[in-house]
C-alpha positions as CSV (number, residue, x, y, z in Angstrom):
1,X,-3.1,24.5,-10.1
2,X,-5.0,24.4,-6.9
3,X,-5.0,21.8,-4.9
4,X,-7.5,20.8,-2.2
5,X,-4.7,19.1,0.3
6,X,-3.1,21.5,3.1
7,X,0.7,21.6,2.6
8,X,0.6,23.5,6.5
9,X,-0.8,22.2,9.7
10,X,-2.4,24.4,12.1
11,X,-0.7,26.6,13.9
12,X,-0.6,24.6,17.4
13,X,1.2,21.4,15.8
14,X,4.9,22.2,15.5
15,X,6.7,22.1,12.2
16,X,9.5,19.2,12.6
17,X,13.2,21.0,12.5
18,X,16.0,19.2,13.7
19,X,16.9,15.8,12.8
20,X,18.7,15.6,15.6
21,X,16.4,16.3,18.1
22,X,13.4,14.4,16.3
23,X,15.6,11.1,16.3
24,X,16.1,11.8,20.3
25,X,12.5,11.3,20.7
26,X,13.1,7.8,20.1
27,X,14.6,6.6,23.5
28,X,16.7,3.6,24.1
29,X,14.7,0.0,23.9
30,X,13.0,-1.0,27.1
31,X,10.9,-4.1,28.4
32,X,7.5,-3.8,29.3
33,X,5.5,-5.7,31.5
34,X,2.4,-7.0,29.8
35,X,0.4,-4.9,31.9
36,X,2.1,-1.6,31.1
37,X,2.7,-2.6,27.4
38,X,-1.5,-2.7,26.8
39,X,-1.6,0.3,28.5
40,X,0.6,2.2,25.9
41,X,-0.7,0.4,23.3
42,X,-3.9,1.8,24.3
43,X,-3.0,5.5,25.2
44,X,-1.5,5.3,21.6
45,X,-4.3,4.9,19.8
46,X,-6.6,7.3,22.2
47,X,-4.4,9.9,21.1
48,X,-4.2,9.2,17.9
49,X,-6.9,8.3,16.4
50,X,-9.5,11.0,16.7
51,X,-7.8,13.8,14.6
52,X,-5.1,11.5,12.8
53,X,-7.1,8.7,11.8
54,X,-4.3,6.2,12.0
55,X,-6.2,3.7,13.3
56,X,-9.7,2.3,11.4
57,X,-12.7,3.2,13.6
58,X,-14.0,0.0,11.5
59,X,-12.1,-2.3,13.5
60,X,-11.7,-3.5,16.9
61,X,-10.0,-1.7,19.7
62,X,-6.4,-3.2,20.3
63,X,-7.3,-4.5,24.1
64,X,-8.6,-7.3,23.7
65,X,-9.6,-8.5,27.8
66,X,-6.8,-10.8,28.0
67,X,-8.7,-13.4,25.0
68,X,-5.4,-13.5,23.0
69,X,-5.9,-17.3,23.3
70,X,-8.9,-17.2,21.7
71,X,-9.1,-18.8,17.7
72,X,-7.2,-17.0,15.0
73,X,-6.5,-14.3,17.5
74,X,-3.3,-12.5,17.6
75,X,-0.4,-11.8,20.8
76,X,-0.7,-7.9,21.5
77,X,3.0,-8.1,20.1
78,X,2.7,-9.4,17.1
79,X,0.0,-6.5,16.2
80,X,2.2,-3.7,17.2
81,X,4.8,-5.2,15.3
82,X,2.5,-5.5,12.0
83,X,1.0,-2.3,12.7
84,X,4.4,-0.6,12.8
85,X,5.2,-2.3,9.3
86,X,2.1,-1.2,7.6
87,X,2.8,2.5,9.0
88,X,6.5,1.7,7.7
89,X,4.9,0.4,4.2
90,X,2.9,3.4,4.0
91,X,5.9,5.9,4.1
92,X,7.6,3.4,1.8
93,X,4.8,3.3,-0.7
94,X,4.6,7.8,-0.5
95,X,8.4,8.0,-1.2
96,X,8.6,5.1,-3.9
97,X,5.5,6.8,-5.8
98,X,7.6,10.2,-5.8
99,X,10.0,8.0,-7.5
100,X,7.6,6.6,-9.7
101,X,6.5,9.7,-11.1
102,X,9.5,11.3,-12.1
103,X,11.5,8.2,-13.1
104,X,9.7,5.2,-13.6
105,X,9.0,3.8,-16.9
106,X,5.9,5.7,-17.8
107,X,7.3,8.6,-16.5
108,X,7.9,11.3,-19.4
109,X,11.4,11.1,-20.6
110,X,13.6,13.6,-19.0
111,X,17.2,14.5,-18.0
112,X,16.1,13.1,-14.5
113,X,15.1,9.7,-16.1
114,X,18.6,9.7,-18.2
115,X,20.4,10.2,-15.1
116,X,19.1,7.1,-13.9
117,X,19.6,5.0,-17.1
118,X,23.4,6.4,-16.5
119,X,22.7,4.0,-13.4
120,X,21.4,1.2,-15.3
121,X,19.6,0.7,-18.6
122,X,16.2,-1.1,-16.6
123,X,16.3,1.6,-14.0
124,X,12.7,3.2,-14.7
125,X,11.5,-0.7,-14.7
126,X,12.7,-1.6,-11.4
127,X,11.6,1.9,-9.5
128,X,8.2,0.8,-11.1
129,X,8.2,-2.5,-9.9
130,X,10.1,-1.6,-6.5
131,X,7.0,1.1,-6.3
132,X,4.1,-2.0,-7.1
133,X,6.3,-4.0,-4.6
134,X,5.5,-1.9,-1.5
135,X,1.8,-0.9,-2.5
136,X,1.0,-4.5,-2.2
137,X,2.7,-4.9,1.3
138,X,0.9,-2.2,2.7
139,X,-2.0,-3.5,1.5
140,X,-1.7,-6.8,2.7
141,X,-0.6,-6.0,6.2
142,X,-3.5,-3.8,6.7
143,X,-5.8,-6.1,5.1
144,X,-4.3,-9.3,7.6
145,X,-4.9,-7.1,10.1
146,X,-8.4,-6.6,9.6
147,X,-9.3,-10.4,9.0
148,X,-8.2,-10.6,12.5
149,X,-10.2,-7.6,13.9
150,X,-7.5,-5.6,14.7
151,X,-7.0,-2.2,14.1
152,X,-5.3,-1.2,10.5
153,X,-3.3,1.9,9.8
154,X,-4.0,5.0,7.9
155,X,-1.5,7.8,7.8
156,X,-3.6,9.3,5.0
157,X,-4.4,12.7,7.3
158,X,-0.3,13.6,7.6
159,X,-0.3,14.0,3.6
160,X,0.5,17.0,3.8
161,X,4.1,17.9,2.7
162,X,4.3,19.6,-0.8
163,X,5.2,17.4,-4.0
164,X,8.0,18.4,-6.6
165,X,6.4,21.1,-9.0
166,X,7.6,19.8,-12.4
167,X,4.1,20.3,-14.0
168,X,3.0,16.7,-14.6
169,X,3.5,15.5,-11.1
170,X,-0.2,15.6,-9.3
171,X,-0.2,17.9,-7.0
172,X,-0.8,16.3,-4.0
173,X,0.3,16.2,0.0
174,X,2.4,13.7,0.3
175,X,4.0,11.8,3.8
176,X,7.5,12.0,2.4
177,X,10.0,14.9,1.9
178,X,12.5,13.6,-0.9
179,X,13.8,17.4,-1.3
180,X,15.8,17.9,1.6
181,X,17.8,14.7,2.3
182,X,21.2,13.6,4.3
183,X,21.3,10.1,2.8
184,X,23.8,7.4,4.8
185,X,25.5,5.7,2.3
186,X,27.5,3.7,5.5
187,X,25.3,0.8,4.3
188,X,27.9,0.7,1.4
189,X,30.5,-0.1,3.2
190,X,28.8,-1.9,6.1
191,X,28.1,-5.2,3.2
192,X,31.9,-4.7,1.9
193,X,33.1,-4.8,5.0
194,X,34.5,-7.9,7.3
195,X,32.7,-6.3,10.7
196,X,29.2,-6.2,12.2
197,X,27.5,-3.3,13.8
198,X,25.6,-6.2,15.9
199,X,29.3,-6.2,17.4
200,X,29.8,-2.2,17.9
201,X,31.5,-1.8,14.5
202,X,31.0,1.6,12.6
203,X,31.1,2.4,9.0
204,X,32.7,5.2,6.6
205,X,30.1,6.5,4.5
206,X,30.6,5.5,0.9
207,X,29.8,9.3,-0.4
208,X,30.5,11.8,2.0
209,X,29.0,14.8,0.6
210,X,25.6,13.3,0.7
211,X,25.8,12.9,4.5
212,X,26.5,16.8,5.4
213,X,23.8,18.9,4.3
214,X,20.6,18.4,2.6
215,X,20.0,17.1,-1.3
216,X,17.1,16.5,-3.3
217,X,16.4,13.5,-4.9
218,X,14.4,14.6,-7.2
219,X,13.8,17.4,-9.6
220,X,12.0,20.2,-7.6
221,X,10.3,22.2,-10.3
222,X,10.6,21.8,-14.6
223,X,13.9,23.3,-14.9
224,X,15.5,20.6,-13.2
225,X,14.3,17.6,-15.2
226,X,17.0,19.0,-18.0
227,X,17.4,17.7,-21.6
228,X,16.8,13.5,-21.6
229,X,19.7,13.3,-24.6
230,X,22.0,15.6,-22.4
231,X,21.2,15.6,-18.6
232,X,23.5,18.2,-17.0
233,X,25.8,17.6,-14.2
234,X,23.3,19.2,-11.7
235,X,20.6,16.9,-13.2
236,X,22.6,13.7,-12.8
237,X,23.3,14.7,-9.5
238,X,19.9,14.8,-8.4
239,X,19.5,11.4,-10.0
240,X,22.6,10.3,-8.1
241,X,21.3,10.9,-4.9
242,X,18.0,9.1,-5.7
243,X,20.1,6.2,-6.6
244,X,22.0,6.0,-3.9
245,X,18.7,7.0,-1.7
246,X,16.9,3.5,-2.8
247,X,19.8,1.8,-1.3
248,X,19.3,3.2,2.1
249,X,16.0,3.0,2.5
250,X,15.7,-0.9,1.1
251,X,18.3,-1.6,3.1
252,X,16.4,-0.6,6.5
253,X,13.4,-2.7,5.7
254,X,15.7,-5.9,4.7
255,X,16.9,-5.2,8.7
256,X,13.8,-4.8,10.2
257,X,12.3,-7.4,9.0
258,X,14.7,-9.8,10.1
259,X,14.8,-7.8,13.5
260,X,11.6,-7.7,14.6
261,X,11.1,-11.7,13.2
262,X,13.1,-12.8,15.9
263,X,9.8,-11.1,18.8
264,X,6.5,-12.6,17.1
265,X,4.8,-15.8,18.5
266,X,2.4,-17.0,15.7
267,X,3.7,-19.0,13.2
268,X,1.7,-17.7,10.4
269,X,3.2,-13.5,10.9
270,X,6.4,-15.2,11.2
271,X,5.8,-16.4,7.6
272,X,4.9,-13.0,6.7
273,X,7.5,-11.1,7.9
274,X,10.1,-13.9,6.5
275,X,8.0,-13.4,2.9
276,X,7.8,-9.5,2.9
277,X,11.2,-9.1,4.4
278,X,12.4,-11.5,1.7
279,X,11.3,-9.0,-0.9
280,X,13.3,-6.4,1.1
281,X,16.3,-7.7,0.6
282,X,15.5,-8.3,-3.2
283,X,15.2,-4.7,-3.9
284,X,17.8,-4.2,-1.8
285,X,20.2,-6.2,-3.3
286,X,19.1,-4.8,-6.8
287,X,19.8,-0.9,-5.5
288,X,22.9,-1.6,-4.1
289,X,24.1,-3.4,-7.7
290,X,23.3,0.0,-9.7
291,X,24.2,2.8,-7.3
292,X,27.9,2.2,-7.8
293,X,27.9,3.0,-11.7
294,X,27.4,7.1,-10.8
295,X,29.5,9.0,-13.0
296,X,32.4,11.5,-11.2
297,X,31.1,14.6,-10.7
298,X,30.7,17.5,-8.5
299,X,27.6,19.9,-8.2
300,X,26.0,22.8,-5.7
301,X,23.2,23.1,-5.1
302,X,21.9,26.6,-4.7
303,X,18.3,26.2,-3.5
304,X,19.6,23.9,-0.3
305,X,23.0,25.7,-0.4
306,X,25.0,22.2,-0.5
307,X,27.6,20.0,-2.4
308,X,27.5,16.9,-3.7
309,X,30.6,14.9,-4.9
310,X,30.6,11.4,-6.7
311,X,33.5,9.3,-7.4
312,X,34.2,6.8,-9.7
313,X,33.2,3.5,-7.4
314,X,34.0,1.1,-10.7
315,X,38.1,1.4,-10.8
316,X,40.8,1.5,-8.0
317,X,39.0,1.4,-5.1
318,X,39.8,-0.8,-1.8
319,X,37.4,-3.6,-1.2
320,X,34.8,-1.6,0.8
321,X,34.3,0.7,-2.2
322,X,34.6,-1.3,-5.0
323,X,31.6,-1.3,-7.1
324,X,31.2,-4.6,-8.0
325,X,31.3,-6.5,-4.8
326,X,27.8,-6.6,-4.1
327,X,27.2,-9.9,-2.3
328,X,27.6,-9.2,1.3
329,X,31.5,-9.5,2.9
330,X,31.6,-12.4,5.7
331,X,31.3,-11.0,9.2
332,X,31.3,-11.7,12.8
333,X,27.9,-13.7,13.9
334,X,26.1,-14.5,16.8
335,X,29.9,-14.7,18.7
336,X,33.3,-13.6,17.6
337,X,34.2,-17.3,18.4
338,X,32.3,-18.4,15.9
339,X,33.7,-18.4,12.1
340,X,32.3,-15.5,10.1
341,X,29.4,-15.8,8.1
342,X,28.1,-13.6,4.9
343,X,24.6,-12.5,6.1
344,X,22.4,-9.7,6.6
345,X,23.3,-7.3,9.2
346,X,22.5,-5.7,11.8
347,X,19.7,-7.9,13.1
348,X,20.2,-7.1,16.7
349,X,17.9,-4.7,19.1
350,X,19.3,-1.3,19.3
351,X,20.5,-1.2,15.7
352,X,17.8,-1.0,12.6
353,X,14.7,-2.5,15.0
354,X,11.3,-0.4,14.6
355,X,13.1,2.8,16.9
356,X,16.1,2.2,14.6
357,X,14.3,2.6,11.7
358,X,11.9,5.1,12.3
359,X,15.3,7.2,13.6
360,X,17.2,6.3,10.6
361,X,14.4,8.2,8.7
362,X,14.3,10.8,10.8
363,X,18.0,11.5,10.0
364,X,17.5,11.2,6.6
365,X,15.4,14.2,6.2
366,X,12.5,12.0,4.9
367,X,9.6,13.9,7.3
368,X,11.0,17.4,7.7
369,X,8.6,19.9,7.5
370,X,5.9,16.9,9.2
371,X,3.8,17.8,12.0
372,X,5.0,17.0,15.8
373,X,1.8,15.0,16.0
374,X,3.2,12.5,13.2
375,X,6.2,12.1,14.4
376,X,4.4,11.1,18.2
377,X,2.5,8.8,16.6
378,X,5.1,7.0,14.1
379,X,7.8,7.3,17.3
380,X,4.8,5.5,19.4
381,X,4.3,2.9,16.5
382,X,7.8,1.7,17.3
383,X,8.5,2.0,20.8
384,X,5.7,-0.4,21.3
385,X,6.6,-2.8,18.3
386,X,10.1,-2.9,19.7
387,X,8.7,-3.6,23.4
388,X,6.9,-6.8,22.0
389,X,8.3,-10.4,23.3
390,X,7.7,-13.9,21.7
391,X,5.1,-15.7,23.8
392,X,5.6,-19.3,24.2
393,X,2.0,-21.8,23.2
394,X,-0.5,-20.6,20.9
């Protein structure tokens, strides 16, 4: 089938490669003078948005003279915070329609979609929903943007990466590369556990296996969707590593969310982030409740040359395996003299804030094979949401 979208950037824009080295772009948080903080917000979108259309052309430029007093207008931090969570929505929405296509409920039926039923019997429902769930947030975000002039955010130009070739899956670029993954499953253990990583504390990661090396979440061509009465251990694998995949990534935007809450001055983008972040921690919660009823198995994968190895999380297993405590562990809060308190965690700069995030995805695997120039322009997005400070007066 030919397809009208490029799968290869030109020649001059270097292929991403190294997770390592990507995530280093993303430098250690820094304050900005207001000065030098319009100035990068500006230099952001000059370079930017000729080629990559991130930003409308519709719209107003970000500078705004110094009128952020003026009605309904909005602090220069509180847009780079919403424009880094509609970019952030916009990746969410590309990987969740992947999903969407191969396993949610309309999706034909498949060894894929079995494996996930293994998971839990509504699975196909909730990727749907979880799929509806972040359309609409990008969609709002860019539309609230735009009701107040500013600039919204289209990452439509960097669809580029090739989809999964089982035949009924359009064959379109997509943002997102759910083929070649190192999912952290330390989130698993960091809500079962008693510490904070607020407070320093690391965390064991609940499947090893899916942390060295690179997985695919889903099936890469038609011989991997398997029989849907008999998925094979290779198929259920894949399915596996979705399932433990939605985990990670809702449990980044329930962080963020509550992160970058604590730097926006109006009242009314507080409410949004509370709302949307809300939701985050909904599908969150729901992911983190399913991933834990994976069969044992173990399966190589010879197209990415790795191992995967999943244990039964149901039955004897200390407390910071154990399948069934889902409701996050009391931990240290605000100050270790201070009693411990369940909550959501981390919610402090340096941890899962916008250069957190967009690292943690980095890690994952989620953009290789993007172009240098998205990963510039997502890695600006967040140094200058994170560079944002809560203005006192409206």
């Amino acid at each position: 089938m030919q397809s009208d979208i490029r799968y290869v950037q030109d020649n001059n824009a270097k292929e991403v490669t190294g997770s390592s080295q990507l995530a280093a772009q993303v430098s250690a948080p820094k304050r900005l003078a207001r000065r030098s903080f319009l100035r990068n917000l500006g230099l952001g979108a000059a370079f930017l948005a000729p080629g990559a259309a991130l930003l409308s052309s519709s719209a107003k430029a970000l500078a705004k003279n110094g009128n952020e007093k003026e009605k309904n207008a909005l602090t220069r931090g509180d847009v780079a915070i919403l424009q880094l969570l509609a970019a952030a929505e916009l990746i969410e929405t590309d990987l969740w329609k992947q999903y969407n296509e191969l396993g949610g409920v309309n999706a034909p039926d498949s060894g894929y979609k079995a494996g996930l039923v293994i998971l839990d019997g509504d699975q196909p429902q909730y990727i749907a929903d979880n799929t509806d769930d972040e359309i609409s947030h990008a969609a709002f975000l860019n539309a609230y943007l735009k009701s107040k002039g500013e600039q919204v955010v289209d990452l439509s130009h960097f669809a580029t990466l090739a989809p999964s070739q089982v035949s009924f899956v359009p064959q379109t670029g997509r943002l997102t590369n759910l083929k070649q993954l190192t999912v952290d499953t330390s989130w698993w253990t960091r809500y079962r556990s008693i510490r904070n990583p607020d407070f320093g504390a690391t965390f064991a990661n609940a499947v090893p296996s899916l942390h060295s090396g690179q997985h695919t979440a889903v099936p890469r061509n038609n011989a991997e969707l398997g029989d849907p009465n008999n998925p094979s251990d290779h198929v259920k694998a894949i399915a596996f590593t979705a399932g433990f995949h939605f985990g990670f990534i809702e449990q980044g935007g329930t962080s963020l969310y509550a992160t970058l809450a604590q730097k926006v001055t109006s009242l009314e983008v507080l409410r949004i982030l509370l709302s949307i972040g809300g939701s985050e921690i909904m599908h969150f919660q729901t992911w983190q409740d399913k991933a834990g009823n994976a069969t044992p198995l173990t399966d190589f994968d010879p197209i990415n040359n790795s191992r995967v190895t999943f244990k039964d999380l149901t039955t004897g297993q200390p407390e910071t395996l154990q399948a069934n405590l889902i409701m996050p562990e009391p931990c240290e809060f605000i100050s270790p003299n201070l009693p411990p308190c369940a909550i959501i965690r981390p919610t402090g700069p340096g941890q899962l804030d916008a250069r957190g995030a967009i690292n943690s995805f980095i890690e994952d695997g989620l953009f290789r094979g993007q172009s240098s120039q998205f990963m510039q322009l997502i890695t600006s997005l967040a140094r200058t949401a994170d560079a944002a400070e809560r203005e006192d007066g409206d």
